[in-house]
N, C-alpha and C positions, 0 to 999 in steps of 0.2 A: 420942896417946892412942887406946885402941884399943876400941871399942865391944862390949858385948857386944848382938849381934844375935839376935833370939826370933822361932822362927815365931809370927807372930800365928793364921795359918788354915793348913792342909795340906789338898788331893783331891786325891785318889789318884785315877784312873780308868783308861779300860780302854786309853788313849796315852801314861798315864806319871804324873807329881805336878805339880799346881798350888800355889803358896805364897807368900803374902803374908808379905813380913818386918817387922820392927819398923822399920828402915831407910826404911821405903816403898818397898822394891823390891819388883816381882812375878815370881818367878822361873819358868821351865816347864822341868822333864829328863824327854824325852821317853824310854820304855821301849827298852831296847838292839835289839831284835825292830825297832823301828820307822828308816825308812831315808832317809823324807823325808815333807815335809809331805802332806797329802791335804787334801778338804776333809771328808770326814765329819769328819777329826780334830779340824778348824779351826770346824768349827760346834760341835761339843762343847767342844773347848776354850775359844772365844768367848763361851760361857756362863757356862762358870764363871767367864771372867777378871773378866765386867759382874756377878754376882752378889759373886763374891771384894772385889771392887773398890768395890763398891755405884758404879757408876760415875763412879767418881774417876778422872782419868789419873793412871797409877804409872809411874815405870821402871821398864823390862819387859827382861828379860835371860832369855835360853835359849840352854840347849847344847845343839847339834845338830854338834858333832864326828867324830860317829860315821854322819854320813847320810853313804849312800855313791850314791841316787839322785836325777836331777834330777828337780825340780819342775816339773810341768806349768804351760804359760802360764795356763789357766783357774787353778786354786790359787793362782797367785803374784797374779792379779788379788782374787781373792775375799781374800788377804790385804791387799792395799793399800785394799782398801777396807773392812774393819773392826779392823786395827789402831790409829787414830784413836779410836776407840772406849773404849780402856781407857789407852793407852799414849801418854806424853808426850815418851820418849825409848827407843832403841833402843843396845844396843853398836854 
């Protein structure tokens, strides 16, 4: 059986859409311009995720398919340690 899924919340901002589904997934598609994580993005991001979320852990799924640059070791630290934060399970 196949569920109809509703966004509950949609932001937009200036890295792409934030979106809490009906599902209790939180999804992020980040704007085609953007090529990999940063941290300005990840602090703005992080915000909206604990507001979106009213800090509940969601599955959290994002597509980043289209990043063609690596992620800095500082960024990939500053994400391990506020992912915990919103996010229960990861793809």
């Amino acid at each position: 059986m196949i569920e109809n899924i509703k966004m509950l919340e949609s932001r937009t901002f200036k890295y792409g859409v934030i979106e809490l589904r009906s599902d209790d997934i939180l999804t992020y598609v980040p704007n085609k311009e953007i090529k990999n994580f940063t941290i300005p993005l990840l602090k703005l991001a992080v915000d909206i995720f604990l507001d979106i979320t009213n800090r509940d852990h969601k599955l959290y799924f994002y597509d980043i398919s289209h990043f063609t640059d690596s992620t800095s070791s500082e960024t990939k630290t500053y994400m391990k340690s506020t992912l915990h934060l919103f996010a229960k399970a990861l793809p």
